[in-house]
C-alpha positions in Angstrom: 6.9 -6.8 -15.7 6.8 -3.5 -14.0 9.4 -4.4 -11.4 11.8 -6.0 -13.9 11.6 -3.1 -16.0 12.7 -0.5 -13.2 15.5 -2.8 -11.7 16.7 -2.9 -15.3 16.4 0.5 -16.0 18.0 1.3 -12.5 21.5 -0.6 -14.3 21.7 2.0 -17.0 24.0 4.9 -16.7 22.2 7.6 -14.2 20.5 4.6 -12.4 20.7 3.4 -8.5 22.4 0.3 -9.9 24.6 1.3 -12.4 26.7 -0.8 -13.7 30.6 0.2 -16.0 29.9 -0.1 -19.8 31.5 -3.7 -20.8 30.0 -5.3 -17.1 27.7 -8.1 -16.9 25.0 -7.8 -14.4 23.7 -11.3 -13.1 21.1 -11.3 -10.8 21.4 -13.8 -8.1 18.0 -13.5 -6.6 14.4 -12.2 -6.9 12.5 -12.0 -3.9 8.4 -11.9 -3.4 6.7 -11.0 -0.2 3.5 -12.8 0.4 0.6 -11.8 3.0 1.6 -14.7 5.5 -2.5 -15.8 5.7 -2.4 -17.0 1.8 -2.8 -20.7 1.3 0.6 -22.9 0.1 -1.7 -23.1 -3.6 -2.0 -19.2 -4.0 1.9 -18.9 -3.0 2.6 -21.5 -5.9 0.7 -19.0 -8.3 2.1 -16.1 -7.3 5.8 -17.7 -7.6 5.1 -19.3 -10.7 4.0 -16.0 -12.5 6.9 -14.2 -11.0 9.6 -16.8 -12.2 7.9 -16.8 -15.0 8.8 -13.0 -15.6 11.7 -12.3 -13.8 13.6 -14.9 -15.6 12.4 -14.1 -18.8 13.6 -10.7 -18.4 16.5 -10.9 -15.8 17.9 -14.5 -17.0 17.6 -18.2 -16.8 19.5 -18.8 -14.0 17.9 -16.5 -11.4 16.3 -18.1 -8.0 13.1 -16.8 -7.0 11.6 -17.4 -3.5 8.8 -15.8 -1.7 9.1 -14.8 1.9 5.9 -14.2 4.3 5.8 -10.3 4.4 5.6 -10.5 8.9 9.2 -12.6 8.4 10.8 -9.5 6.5 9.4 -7.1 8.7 11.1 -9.3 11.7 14.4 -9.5 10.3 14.6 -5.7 9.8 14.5 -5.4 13.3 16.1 -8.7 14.5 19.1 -7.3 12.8 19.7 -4.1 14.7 22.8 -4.2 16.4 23.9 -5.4 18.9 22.1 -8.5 17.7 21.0 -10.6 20.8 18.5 -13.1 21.8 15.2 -11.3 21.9 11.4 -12.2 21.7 9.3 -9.2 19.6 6.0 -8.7 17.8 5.3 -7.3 14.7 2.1 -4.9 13.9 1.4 -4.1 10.1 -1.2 -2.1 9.2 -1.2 -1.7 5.7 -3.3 -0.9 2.6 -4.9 -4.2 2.4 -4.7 -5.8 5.9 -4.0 -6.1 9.2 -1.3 -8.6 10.7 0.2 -9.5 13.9 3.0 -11.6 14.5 5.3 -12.5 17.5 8.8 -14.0 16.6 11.9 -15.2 19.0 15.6 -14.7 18.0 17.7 -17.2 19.5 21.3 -17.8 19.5 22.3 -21.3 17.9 26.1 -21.1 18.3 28.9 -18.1 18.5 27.6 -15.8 15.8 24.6 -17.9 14.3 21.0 -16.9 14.8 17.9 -18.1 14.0 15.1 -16.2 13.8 11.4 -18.0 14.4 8.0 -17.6 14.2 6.3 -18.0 17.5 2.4 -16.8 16.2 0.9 -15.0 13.5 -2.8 -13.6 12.6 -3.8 -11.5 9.4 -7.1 -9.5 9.5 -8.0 -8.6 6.0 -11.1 -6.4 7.0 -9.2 -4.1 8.7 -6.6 -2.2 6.7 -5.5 1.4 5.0 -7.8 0.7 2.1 -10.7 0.1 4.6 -10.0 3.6 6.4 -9.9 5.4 2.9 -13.2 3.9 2.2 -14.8 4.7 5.2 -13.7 8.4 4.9 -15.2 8.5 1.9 -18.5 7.6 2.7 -18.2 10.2 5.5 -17.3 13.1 2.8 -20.2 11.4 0.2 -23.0 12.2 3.5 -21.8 15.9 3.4 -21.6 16.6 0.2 -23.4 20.5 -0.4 -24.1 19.2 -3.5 -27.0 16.2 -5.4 -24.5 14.6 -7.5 -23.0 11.3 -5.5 -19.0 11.2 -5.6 -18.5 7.3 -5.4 -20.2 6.8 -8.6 -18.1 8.8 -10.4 -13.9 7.6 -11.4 -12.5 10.9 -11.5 -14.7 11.7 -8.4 -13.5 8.9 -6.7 -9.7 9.4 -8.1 -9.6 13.1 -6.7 -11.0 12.4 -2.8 -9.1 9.2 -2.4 -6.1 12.0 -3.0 -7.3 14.2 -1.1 -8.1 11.8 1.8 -4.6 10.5 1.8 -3.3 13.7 2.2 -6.2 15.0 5.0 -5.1 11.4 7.4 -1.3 12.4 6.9 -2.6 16.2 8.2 -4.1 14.4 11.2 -1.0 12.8 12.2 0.4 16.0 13.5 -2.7 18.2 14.3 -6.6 18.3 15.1 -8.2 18.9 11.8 -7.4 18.2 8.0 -9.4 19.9 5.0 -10.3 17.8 2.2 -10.7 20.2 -0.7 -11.3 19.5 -4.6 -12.4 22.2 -7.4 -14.9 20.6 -9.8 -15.0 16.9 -8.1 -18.2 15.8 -10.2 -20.8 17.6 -12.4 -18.5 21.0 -11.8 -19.1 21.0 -8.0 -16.2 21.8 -5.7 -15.8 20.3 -2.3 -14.8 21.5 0.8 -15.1 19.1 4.5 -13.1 20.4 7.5 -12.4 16.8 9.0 -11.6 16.8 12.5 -9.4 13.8 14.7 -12.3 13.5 17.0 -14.8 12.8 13.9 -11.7 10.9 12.2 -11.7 8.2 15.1 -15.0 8.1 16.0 -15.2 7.1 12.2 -13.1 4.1 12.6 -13.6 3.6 16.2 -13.7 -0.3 15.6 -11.2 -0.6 13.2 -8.2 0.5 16.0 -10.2 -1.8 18.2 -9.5 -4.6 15.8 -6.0 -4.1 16.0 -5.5 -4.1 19.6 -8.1 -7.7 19.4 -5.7 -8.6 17.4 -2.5 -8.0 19.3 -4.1 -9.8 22.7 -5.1 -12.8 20.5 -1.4 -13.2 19.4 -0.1 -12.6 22.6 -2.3 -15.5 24.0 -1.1 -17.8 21.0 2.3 -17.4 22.4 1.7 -18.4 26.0 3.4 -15.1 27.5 2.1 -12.7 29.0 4.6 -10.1 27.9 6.7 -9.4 24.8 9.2 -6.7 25.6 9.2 -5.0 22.1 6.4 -4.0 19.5 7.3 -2.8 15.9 5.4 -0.6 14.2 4.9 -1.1 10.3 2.4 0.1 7.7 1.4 3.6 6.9 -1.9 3.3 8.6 -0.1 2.6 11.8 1.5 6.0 11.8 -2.3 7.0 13.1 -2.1 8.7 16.5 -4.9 6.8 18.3 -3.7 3.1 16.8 -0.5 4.2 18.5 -2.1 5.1 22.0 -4.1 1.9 22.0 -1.6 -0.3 21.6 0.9 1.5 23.4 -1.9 1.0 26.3 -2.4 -2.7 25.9 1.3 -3.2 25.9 2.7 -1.2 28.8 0.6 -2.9 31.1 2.0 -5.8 30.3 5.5 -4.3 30.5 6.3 -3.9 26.8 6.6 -0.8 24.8 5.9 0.4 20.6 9.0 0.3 18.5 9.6 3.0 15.3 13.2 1.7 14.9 12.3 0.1 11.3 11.3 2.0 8.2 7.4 1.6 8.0 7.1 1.8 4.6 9.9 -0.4 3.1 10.7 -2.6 6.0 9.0 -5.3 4.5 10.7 -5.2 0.8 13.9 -4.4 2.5 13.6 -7.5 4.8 13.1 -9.7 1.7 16.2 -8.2 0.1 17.9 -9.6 3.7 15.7 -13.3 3.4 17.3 -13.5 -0.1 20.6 -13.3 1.8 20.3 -16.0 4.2 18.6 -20.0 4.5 15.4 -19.2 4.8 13.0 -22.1 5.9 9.4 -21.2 5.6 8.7 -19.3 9.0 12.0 -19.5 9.9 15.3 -18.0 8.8 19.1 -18.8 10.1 21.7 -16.4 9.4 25.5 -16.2 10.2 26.7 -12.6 11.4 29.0 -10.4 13.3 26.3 -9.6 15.8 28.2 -6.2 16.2 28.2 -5.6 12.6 25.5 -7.7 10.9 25.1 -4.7 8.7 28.9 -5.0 7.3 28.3 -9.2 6.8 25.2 -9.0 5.0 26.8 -6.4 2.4 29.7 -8.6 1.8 26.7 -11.0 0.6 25.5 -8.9 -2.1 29.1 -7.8 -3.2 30.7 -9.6 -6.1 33.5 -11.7 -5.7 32.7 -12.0 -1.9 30.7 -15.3 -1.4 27.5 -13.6 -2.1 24.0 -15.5 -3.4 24.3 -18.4 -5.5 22.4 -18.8 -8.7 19.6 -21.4 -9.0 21.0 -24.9 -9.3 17.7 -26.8 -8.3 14.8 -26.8 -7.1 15.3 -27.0 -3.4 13.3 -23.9 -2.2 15.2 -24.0 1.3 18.9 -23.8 -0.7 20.7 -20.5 1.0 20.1 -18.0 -1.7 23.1 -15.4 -3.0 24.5 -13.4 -5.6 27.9 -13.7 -7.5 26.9 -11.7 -10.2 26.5 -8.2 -8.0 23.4 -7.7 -8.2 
């Protein structure tokens, strides 16, 4: 409902979308990323409530389809020009889980890739929401006052803020202060956090994700994939970078930042939308000088773009001739 509201909202004059007064807007497509570690009976509720919204509130007609959220991620970077054959992994640390995928782009014919999944692992005890947590407790143990923070909502409300902003701190330098005035009971807080204390913390969470990486790898049967990309806002961490980074280049690959980290993977379902998308696989058709240039000409009106739902072939190339 929330989405639905914003996209039509975004179509109104002032919005990201908008549209002239006396224009139709059609949407051709609605696209839902899914954790790719969900069963095929969870997807089917989660795409059954969503088509049971979106066309509701966006019309009969529109085709819904959910995407694995590691397959967006690898299309966002299978698409950066020049496009070429390539084997990569994936590493998403987000705010509920951890996943590692590798994927292969190959070239079917002059112009036509296909991009596959090779392997694919999702940790969901090792995530964003996991580091918050564990910072928390480490702030609830040095507390100067009686009165315990994670029993309290507000309490909890104002140092998962302050947290947040304390880890972004730590990116870029050695120590962070959390700081709240009246957290609970009228109390005020204030914890210098340090990196070292920071990732001695969650020591064995950044060993998970390196665990994770090797166990991939193995799945694959190589020994080296060239490129890495980086994804999640948890993976911006210093020290998840170093580790990684460590594990790879001795195996003669290297960490990629070329994608955005935080919308790569709802970006990357906007491209799935575009193109036949088959489960763990998708094929698409470009200029691989200019895939950028192709894929717009698929969300334009009047220019071949996504076709509306006709049936109930999940796998039917989705598009849009309405615009939108």
């Amino acid at each position: 409902e929330v989405v639905c509201t914003s996209l039509l909202d975004a179509t109104k004059v002032g919005g990201v979308l908008q549209v002239d007064e006396n224009e139709v807007v059609e949407w051709g497509a609605f696209a839902v990323t899914v954790p790719e570690c969900l069963t095929e009976k969870q997807r089917q509720i989660i795409l059954s409530a969503v088509q049971k919204v979106a066309k509701r509130r966006l019309g009969g007609g529109l085709k819904v389809n959910a995407f694995n959220e590691t397959l967006c991620v690898a299309l966002q970077f299978a698409m950066l020009p020049p496009m070429q054959p390539k084997v990569f992994m994936s590493v998403d640390l987000g705010a509920s889980k951890l996943s590692v995928s590798a994927y292969e782009m190959v070239q079917q014919e002059v112009g036509v890739f296909r991009v596959v999944e090779l392997a694919s692992r999702t940790d969901v005890f090792c995530s964003g929401s996991e580091i918050e947590y564990r910072m928390m407790q480490w702030c609830e143990k040095r507390r100067p006052f009686q009165n315990s923070m994670l029993t309290s909502k507000p309490a909890l409300f104002k140092l998962r803020k302050e947290i947040r902003q304390a880890l972004k701190t730590l990116t870029v330098a050695e120590e962070a202060t959390i700081e709240t005035d009246n957290v609970v009971g009228g109390h005020d807080l204030q914890l210098v956090l340090t990196l070292e204390d920071f990732e001695h913390e969650c020591a064995d969470i950044f060993d998970s994700i390196v665990s994770l990486t090797s166990a991939v790898l193995g799945m694959t049967g190589r020994k080296c994939v060239p490129d890495c990309v980086l994804v999640g806002g948890a993976m911006r961490i210093p020290r998840a970078q170093r580790l990684l980074a460590a594990l790879l280049e001795g195996q003669g690959g290297v960490i990629r930042k070329t994608v955005d980290m935080d919308r790569a993977i709802s970006m990357g379902a906007a491209t799935a939308a575009a193109f036949q998308c088959e489960g763990r696989s998708v094929s698409m058709a470009l200029d691989p000088e200019k895939p950028f240039v192709e894929l717009a000409k698929r969300f334009r009106k009047g220019e071949g773009g996504l076709d509306r739902e006709d049936s109930s072939d999940v796998s039917h190339p989705p598009g849009t001739s309405g615009g939108a």
